[in-house]
N, C-alpha and C positions, 0 to 999 in steps of 0.2 A: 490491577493490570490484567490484560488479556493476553494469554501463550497463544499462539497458534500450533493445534496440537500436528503430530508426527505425519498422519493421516494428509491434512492440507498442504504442509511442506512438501510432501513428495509427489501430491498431486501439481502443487505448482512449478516445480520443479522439471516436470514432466510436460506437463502442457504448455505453462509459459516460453520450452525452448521450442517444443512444437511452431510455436508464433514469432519465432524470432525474439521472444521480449527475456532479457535481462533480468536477474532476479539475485538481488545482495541481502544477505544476511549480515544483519551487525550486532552487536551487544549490545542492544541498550533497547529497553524495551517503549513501543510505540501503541497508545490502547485501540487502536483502530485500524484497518488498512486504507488508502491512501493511493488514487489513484488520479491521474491529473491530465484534459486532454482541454488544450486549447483555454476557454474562461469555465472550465466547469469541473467541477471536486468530486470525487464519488469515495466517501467515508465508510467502510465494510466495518461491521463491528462484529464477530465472531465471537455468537452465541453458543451454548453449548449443543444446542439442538438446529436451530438453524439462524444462517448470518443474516443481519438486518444491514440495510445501505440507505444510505443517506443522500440524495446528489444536490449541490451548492452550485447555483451559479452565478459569478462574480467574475472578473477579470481581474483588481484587486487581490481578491482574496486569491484567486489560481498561481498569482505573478509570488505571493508571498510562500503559497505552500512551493511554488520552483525553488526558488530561494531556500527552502528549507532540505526540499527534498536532496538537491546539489549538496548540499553542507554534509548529509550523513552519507550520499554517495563516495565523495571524494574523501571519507575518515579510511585511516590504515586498518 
């Protein structure tokens, strides 16, 4: 599994309220980051030197990762 070190957290943290965007942290770790707009996936994998991205595009596959993303948003 991939951590996202201290460095990226405060960066996103920072920027993503800049943008109005929402940012959960939960316990359980995910090896990729995860980003979902419309039919299209964008997979960040954070390297230790720099992040590589992936983009998928399915609508399928987008409709499944919402489903997924919901289920770890909505945990206590």
């Amino acid at each position: 599994m991939i951590r996202i070190n201290k460095n990226y957290e405060r960066m996103f943290d920072k920027e993503f309220s800049k943008a109005g965007i929402k940012f959960k942290k939960i316990n359980q770790e995910i090896p990729v980051g995860i980003a979902i707009f419309k039919d299209s996936i964008l997979q960040i994998v954070w390297d230790v030197e720099e992040p590589v991205a992936f983009l998928l595009k399915s609508r399928q596959l987008a409709e499944q990762y919402r489903v997924f993303f919901f289920s770890m948003w909505n945990r206590d």
